[in-house]
C-alpha positions as CSV (number, residue, x, y, z in Angstrom):
1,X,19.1,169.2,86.0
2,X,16.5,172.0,87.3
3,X,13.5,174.1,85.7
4,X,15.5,177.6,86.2
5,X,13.1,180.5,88.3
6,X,13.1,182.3,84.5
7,X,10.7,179.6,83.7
8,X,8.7,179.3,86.8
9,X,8.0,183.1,86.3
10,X,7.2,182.7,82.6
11,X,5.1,180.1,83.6
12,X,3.4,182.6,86.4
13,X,3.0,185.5,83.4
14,X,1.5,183.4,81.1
15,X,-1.3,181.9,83.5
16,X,-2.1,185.9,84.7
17,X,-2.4,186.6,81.1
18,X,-5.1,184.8,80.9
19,X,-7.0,185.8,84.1
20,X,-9.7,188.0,83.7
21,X,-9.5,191.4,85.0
22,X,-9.1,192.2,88.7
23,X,-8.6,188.8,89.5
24,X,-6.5,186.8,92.1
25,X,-5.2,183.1,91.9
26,X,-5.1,181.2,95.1
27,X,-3.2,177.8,95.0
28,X,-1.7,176.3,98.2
29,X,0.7,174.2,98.8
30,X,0.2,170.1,100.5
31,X,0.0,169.8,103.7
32,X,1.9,166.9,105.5
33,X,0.4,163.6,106.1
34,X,0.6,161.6,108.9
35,X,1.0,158.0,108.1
36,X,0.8,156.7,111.9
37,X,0.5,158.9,115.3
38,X,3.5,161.1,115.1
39,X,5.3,159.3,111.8
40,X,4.5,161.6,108.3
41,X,4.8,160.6,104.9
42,X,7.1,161.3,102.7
43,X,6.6,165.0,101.8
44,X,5.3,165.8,97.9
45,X,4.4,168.8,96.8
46,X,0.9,170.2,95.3
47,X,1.8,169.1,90.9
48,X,-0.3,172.8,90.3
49,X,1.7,174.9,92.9
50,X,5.3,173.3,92.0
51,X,4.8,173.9,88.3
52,X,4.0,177.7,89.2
53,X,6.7,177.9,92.0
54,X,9.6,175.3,92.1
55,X,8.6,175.4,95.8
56,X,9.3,171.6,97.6
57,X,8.0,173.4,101.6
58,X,4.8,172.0,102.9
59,X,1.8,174.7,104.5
60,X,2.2,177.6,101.9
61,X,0.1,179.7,99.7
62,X,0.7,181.2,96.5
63,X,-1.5,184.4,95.3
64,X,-1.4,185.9,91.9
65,X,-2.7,188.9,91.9
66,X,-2.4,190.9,87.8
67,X,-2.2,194.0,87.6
68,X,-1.4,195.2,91.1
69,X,0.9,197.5,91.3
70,X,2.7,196.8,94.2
71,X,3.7,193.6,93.0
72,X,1.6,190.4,91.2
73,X,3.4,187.7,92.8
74,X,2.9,186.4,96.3
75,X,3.7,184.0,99.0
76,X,2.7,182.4,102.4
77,X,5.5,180.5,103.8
78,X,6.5,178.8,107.0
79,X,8.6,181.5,109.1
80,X,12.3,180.9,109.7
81,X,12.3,178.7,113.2
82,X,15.8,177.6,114.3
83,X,13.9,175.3,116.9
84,X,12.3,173.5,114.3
85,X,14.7,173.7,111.5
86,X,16.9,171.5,114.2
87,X,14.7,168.8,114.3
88,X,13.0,169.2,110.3
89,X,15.5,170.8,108.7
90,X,16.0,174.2,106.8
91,X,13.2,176.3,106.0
92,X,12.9,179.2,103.3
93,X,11.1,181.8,105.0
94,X,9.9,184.8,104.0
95,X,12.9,186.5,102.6
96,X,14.4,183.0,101.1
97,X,11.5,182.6,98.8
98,X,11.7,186.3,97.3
99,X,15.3,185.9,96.8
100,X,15.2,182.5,95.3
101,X,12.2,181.9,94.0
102,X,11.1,184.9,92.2
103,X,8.6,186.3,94.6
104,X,7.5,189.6,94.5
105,X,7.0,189.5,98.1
106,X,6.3,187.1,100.4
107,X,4.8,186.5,104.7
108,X,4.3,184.1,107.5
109,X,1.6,181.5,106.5
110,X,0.9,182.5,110.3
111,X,-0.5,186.1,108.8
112,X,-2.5,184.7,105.9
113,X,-6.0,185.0,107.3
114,X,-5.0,188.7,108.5
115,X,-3.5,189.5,104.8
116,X,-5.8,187.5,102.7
117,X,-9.2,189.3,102.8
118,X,-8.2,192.8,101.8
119,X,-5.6,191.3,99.2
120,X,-9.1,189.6,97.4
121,X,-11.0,192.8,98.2
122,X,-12.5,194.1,95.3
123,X,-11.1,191.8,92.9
124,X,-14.1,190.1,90.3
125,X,-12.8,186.2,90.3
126,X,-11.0,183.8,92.4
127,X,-9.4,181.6,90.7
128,X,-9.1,178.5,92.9
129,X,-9.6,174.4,92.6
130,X,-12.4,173.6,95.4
131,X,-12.5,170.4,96.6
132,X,-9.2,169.2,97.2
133,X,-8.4,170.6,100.6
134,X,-11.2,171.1,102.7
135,X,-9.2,173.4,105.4
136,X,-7.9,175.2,102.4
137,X,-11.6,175.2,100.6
138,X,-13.1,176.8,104.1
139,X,-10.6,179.4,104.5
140,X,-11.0,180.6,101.1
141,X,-14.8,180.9,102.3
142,X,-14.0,182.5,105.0
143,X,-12.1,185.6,103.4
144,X,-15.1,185.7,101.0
145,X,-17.7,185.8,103.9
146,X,-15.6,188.1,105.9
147,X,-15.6,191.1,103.0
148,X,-19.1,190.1,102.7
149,X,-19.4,191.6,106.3
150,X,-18.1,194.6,105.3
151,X,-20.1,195.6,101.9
152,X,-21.8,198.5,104.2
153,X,-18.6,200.1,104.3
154,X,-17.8,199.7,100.9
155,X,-16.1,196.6,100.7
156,X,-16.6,194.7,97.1
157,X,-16.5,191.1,97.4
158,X,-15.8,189.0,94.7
159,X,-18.9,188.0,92.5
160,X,-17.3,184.4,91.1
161,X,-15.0,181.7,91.8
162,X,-13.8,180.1,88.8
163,X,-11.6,176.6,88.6
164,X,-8.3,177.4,87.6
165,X,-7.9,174.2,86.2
166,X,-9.3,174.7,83.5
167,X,-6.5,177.4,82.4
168,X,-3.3,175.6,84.2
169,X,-3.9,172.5,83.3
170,X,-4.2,173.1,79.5
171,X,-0.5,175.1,80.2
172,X,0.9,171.9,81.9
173,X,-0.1,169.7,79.0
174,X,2.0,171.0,76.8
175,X,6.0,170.2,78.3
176,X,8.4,172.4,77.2
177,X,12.2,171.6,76.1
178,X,13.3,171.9,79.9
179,X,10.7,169.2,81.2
180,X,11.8,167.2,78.7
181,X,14.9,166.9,79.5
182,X,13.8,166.3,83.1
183,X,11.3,163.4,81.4
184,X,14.4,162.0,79.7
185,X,16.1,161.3,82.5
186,X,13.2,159.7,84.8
187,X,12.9,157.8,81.5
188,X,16.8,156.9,81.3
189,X,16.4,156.0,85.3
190,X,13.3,153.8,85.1
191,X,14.9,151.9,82.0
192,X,18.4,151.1,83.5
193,X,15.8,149.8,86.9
194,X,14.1,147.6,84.6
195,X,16.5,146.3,82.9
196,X,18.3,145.3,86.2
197,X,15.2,143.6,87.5
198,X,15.4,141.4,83.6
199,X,18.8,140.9,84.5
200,X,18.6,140.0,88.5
201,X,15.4,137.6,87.7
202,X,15.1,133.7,89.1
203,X,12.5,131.7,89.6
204,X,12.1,130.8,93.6
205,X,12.7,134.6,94.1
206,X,9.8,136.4,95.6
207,X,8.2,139.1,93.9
208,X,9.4,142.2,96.4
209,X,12.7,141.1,95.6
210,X,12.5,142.3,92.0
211,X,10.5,145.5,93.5
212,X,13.8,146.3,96.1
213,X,16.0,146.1,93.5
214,X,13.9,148.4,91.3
215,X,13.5,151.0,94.5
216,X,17.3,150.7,95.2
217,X,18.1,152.0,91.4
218,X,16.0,154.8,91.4
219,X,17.5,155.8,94.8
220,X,21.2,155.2,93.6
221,X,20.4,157.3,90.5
222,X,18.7,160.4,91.8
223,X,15.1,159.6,91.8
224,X,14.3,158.8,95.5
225,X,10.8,158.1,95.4
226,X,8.6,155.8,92.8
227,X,6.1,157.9,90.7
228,X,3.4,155.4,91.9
229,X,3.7,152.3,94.0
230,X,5.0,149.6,91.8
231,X,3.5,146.3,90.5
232,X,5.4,143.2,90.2
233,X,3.0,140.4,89.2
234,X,4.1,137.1,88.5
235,X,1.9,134.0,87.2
236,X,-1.5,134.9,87.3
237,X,-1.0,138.1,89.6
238,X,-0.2,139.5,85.7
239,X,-3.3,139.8,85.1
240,X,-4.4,141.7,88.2
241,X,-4.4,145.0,86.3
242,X,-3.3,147.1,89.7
243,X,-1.7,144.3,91.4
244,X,0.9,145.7,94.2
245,X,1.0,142.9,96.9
246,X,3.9,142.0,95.5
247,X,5.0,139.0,97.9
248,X,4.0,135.9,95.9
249,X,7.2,133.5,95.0
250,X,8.2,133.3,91.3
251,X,7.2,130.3,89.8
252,X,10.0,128.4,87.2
253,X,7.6,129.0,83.7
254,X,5.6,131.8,84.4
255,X,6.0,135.7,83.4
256,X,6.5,137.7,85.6
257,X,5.1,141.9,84.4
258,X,6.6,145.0,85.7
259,X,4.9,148.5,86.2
260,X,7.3,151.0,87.5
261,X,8.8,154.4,86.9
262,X,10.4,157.1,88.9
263,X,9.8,160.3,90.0
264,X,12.8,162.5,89.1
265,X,12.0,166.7,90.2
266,X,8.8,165.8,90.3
267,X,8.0,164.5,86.9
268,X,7.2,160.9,86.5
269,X,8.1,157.9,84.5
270,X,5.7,155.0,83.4
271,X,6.9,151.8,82.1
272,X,5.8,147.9,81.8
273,X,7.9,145.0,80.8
274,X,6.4,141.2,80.8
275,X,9.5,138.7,80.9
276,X,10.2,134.8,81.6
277,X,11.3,134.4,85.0
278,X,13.3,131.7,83.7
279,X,14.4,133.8,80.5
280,X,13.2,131.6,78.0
281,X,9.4,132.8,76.6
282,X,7.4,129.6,76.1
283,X,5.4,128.8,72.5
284,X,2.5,130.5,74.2
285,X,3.4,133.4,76.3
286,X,5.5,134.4,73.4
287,X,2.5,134.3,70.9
288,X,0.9,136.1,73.3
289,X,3.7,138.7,74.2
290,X,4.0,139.4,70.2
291,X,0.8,140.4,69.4
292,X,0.4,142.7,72.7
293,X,4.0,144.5,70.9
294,X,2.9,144.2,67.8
295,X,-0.2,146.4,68.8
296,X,2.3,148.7,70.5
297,X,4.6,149.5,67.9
298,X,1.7,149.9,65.0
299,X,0.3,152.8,67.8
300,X,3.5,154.5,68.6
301,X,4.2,154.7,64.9
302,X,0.2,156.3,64.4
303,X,1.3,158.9,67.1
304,X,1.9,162.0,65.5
305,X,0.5,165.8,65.4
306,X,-3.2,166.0,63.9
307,X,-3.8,162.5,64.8
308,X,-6.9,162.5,67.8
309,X,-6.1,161.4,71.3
310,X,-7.9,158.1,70.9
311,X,-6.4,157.0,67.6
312,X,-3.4,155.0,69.0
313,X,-5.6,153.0,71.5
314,X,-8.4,152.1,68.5
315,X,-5.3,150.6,66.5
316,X,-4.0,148.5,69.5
317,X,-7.9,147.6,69.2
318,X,-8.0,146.4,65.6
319,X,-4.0,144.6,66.1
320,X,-4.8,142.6,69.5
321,X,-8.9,141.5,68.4
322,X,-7.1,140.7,64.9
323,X,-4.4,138.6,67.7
324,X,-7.1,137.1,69.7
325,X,-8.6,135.6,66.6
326,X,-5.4,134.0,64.5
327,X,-4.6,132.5,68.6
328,X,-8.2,131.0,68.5
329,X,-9.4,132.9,71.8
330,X,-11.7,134.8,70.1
331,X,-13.7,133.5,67.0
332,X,-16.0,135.8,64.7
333,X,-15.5,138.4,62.2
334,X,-13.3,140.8,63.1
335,X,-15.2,144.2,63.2
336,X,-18.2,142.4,64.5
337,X,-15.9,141.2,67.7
338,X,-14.5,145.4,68.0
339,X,-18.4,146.6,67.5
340,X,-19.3,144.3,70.4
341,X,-16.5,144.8,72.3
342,X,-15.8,141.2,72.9
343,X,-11.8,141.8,72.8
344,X,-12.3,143.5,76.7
345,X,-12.8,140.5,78.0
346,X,-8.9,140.1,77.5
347,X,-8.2,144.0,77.0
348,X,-9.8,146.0,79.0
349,X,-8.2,149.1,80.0
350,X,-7.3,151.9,77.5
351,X,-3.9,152.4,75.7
352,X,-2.5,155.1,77.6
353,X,-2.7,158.6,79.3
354,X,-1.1,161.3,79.9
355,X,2.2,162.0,81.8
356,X,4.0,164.7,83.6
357,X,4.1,166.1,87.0
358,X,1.5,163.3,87.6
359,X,1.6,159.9,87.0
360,X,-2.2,160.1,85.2
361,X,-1.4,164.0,84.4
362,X,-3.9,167.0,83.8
363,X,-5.3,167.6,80.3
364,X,-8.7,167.7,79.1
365,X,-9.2,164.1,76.3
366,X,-12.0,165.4,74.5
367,X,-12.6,169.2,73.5
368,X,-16.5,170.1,73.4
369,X,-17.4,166.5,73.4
370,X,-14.6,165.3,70.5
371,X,-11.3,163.8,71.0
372,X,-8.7,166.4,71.0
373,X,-5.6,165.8,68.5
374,X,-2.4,165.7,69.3
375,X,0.2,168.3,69.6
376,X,3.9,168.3,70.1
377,X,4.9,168.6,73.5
378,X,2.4,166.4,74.9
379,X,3.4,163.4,76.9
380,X,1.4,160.3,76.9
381,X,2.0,156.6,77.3
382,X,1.1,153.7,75.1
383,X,0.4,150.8,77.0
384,X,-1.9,147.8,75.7
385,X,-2.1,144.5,76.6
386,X,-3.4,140.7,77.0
387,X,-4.8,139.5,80.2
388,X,-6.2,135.6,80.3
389,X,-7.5,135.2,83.5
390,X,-6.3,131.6,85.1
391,X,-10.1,130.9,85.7
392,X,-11.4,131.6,82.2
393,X,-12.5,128.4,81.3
394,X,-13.9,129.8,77.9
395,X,-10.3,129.1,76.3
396,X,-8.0,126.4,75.8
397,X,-5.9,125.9,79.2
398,X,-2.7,125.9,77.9
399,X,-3.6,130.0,78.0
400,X,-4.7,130.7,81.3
401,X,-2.9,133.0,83.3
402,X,-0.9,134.8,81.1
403,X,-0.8,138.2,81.6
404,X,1.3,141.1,79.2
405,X,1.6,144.3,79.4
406,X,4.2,146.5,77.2
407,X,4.2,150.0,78.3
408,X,6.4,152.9,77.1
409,X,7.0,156.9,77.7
410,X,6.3,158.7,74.5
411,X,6.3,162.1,73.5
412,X,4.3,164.1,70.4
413,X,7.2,165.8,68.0
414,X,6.6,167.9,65.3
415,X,6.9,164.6,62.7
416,X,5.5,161.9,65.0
417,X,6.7,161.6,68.1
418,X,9.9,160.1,70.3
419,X,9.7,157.2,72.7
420,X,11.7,158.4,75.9
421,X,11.9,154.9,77.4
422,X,13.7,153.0,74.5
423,X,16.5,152.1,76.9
424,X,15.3,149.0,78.0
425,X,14.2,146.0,75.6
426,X,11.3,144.6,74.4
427,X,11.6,142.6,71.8
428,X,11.0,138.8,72.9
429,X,14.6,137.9,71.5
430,X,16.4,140.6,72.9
431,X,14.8,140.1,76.5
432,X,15.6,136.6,76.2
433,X,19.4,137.5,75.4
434,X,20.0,140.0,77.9
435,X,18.7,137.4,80.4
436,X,20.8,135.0,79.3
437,X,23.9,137.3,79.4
438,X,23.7,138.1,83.3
């Protein structure tokens, strides 16, 4: 299950389309990271540069150049090295990356500062993302400076550089049928992980247990690598929004809230689950756990074409302040308590965001200042929640440290929209049940 090179070239086409006249594109590849001395990271690829290319090779450059005759399409690679390929493994090269991946021509990333300069020679705009990679950022400079040099024998330089952000990312927004699929199955993966960890749950357990057994099921499926680093927080660590310590023992009576997705080809998956360790909700955590999905499924059904990006999250709003007053947390008229925003102090992040190549993907919210409507073929999630810290001593302490989250994949049809993550249960009852059948 691949994006074919038919669509990485569309893809290419339709961003030169849009370039202005005499212009050139320049988006690079990562680099590799070193984690400790001479130990990298695990290799991922530039979310701009593999949506153009399908390229997964560190240390190369991609130029788009429309309208040149002698082709629009280049690459700088890594060069064939047998050496090298013995210890790293197998490399591209030049000739590999026309051949398979739709270059009109391609180099030696070892030739690039030779090449570069007279490719962007007389060309109006560079397109390019500053700030990001300053070795990338000063080379870029450089060429400019270089043909700068040379204006006394004619040389043109180029007279802007423009973000080409602002073009792509509006393209990447929008998925098409193929990256859905691709978002289907991260979905189908994350789910099957999740429901695992519901199933695999016990209370004297520690916390990275549930996280190994997540990791292990994305690996056995496919999806080597989490989209982010996951958060298992039990007991009060619930209600640590961006909790990832992960090594606290699981306490009989608490919840325990899962945030954790796969990346599958690069595209990610997003979902959170709160559960009973023990697998039985109790009066409270279940009151609590039904309003935070009540909110949820009133703003996945509100998702639909024409509605504006921040029309889901103002409904969770108006469900979960309505939640916090019938639970006696918050006390007050109702639109009084939204106007003042006295509902952050137990919701206090936004309903969702955007998905794709990137776990918080690319896409402008607002448009001139407004909140931009939907439109099918976006992907965003819709995530609200209940956090009552264990030292809020404003509330009644049978609530303290109870932490929910309910978080689920969902993309914009042309009717409404289509929850990719459905696989794995959220309903109180139906949690408690499959719980009770492992």
């Amino acid at each position: 299950m691949k994006i074919g090179k038919s669509e990485y070239a569309l893809r290419r086409k339709r961003l030169m389309s849009e370039m202005a006249p005499d212009s050139v594109a320049i988006i690079p590849a990562a680099r590799e990271v070193t984690r400790s001395r001479d130990t990298a990271y695990p290799f991922r690829q530039n979310s701009d540069f593999y949506y153009l290319t399908g390229f997964q090779e560190p240390d190369a450059v991609l130029l788009l150049l429309p309208g040149r005759r002698q082709g629009q399409v280049l690459m700088f690679c890594r060069d064939r090295d047998p050496e090298r390929e013995l210890w790293d493994g197998y490399r591209e090269g030049p000739e590999g990356v026309v051949q398979r991946f739709g270059m009109n021509d391609a180099y030696p990333i070892s030739d690039l500062d030779e090449i570069a300069p007279g490719l962007i020679e007389g060309r109006s705009t560079i397109y390019y993302s500053m700030g990001h990679d300053d070795l990338v950022d000063r080379q870029v400079l450089g060429w400019v400076n270089h043909i700068r040099t040379q204006v006394r024998t004619g040389a043109k330089p180029p007279g802007d550089i423009s973000d080409l952000a602002f073009i792509l990312h509006e393209h990447r927004l929008i998925k098409s049928d193929s990256e859905l699929r691709i978002m289907q199955r991260a979905a189908d993966i994350s789910s099957e992980a999740h429901c695992r960890a519901m199933r695999e749950c016990r209370s004297g357990r520690f916390e990275y247990h549930l996280e190994s057994s997540i990791q292990h099921s994305f690996a056995e499926k496919g999806a080597r690598f989490p989209a982010y680093n996951s958060i298992v927080g039990s007991g009060k660590n619930a209600c640590c929004l961006h909790y990832t310590e992960n090594d606290a023992k699981m306490a009989d009576g608490d919840l325990v809230l899962i945030d954790a997705g796969c990346e599958y080809h690069g595209y990610a998956a997003d979902i959170t689950r709160t559960f009973p360790i023990n697998g039985r909700f109790s009066p409270e955590q279940r009151a609590i756990y039904n309003v935070v999905l009540k909110s949820q499924l009133a703003a996945i059904a509100a998702t639909k074409p024409g509605k504006k990006w921040n029309h889901p999250h103002d409904v969770t709003v108006k469900v979960i302040t309505q939640g916090l007053i019938d639970l006696g947390l918050l006390s007050g008229n109702l639109n009084d308590l939204i106007e003042s925003g006295a509902y952050t102090d137990f919701y206090m992040h936004r309903a969702g965001h955007w998905l794709g190549l990137d776990v918080h993907d690319v896409g402008d919210y607002r448009i001139n200042g407004k909140w931009r409507p939907l439109e099918p073929g976006m992907v965003l999630t819709i995530e609200p929640g209940i956090y009552v810290a264990a030292d809020n001593m404003t509330v009644d302490p049978k609530w303290r440290g109870i932490g929910v989250r309910i978080e689920d994949d969902v993309v914009v049809t042309e009717s409404g929209c289509h929850v990719l993550t459905s696989g794995v249960p959220k309903d109180a009852d139906e949690i408690e049940a499959l719980m009770a059948a492992a």
